[in-house]
C-alpha positions as CSV (number, residue, x, y, z in Angstrom):
1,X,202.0,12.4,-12.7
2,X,198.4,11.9,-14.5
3,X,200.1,10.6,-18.2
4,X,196.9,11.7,-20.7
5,X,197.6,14.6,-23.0
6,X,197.8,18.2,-22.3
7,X,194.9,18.9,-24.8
8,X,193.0,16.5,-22.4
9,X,193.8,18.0,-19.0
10,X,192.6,21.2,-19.7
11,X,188.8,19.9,-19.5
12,X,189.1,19.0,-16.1
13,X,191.2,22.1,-15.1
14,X,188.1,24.8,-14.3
15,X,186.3,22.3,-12.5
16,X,189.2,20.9,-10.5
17,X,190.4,24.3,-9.3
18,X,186.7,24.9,-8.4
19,X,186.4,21.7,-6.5
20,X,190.2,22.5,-4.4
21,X,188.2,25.7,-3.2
22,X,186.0,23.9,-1.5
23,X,188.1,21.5,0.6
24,X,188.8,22.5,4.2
25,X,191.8,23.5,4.9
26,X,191.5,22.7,8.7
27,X,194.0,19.3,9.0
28,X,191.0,17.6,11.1
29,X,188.3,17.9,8.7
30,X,190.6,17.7,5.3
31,X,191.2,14.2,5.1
32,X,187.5,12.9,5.6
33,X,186.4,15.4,2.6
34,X,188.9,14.4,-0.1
35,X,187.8,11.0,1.0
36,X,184.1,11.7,0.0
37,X,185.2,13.5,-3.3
38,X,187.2,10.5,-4.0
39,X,184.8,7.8,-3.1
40,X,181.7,9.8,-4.7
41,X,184.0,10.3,-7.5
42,X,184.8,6.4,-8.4
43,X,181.1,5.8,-7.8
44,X,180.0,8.2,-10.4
45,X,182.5,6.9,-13.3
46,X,182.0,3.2,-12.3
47,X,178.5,3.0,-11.2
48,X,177.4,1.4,-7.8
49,X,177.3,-1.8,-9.7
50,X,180.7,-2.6,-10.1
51,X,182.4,-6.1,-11.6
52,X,185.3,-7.8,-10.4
53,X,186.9,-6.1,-13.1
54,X,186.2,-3.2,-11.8
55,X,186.6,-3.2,-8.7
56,X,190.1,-4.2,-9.7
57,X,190.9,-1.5,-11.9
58,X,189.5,1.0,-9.2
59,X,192.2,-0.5,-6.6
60,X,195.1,-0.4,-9.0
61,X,193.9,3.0,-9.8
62,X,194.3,4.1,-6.2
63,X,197.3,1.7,-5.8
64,X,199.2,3.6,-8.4
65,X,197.9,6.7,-7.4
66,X,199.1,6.6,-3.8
67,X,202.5,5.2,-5.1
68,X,203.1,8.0,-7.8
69,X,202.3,10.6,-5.2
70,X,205.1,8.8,-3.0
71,X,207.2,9.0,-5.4
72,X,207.2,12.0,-6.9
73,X,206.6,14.2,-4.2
74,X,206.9,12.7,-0.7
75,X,210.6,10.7,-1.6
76,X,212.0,13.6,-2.6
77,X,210.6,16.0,0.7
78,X,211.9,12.9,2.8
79,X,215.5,13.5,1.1
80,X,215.4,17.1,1.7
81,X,214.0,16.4,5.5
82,X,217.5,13.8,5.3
83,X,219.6,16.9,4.3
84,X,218.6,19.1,7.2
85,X,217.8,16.9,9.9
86,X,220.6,13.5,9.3
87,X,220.0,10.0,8.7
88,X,218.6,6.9,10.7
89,X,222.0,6.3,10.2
90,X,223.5,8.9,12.0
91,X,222.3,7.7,15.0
C-alpha cells in the first residue's frame, strides 16, 4: 500500500508499532481514537494554517487512502465472505 521505499519505512516503524499499542481495542472507543491520531497527525505535518492546496492534498491523501484500503484488503475479505456465504445473486 504506502509506495515510498523500504529504506524509508523503517523510520516510522518503532514509532508506529508504539503508537498501535496504545489504541483501544474495545470496537466503541477505537474508531474516535484513530480519528484523533489521524486528525492530530495532518495538523502536525500541515500546520493549522493550511492553503487550498493543502487542504486538497490532505483530502486526496485520505481519498486514496480509504480507497487503497478498500481495495486491497476489504474487496478481497468481501470475495471470500461471497465464497462462504453466496451471492446477492443467489437470491
Amino acid at each position: 500500500m504506502p509506495y515510498i521505499g523500504r529504506k524509508d519505512r523503517k523510520q516510522y516503524q518503532e514509532v508506529l508499532n508504539a503508537l498501535a499499542e496504545l489504541v483501544p481495542q474495545d470496537r466503541m472507543q477505537r474508531p474516535g481514537h484513530m480519528n484523533y491520531i489521524v486528525s492530530l497527525l495532518i495538523e502536525k505535518v500541515y500546520g493549522k494554517e493550511l492553503r487550498y492546496a493543502d487542504h486538497n492534498e490532505v483530502v486526496g491523501v485520505l481519498n486514496c487512502i480509504a480507497l487503497e484500503f478498500y481495495r486491497r484488503k476489504t474487496a478481497p475479505y468481501e470475495d471470500v465472505k461471497i465464497g462462504e456465504e453466496g451471492d446477492l445473486t443467489d437470491l
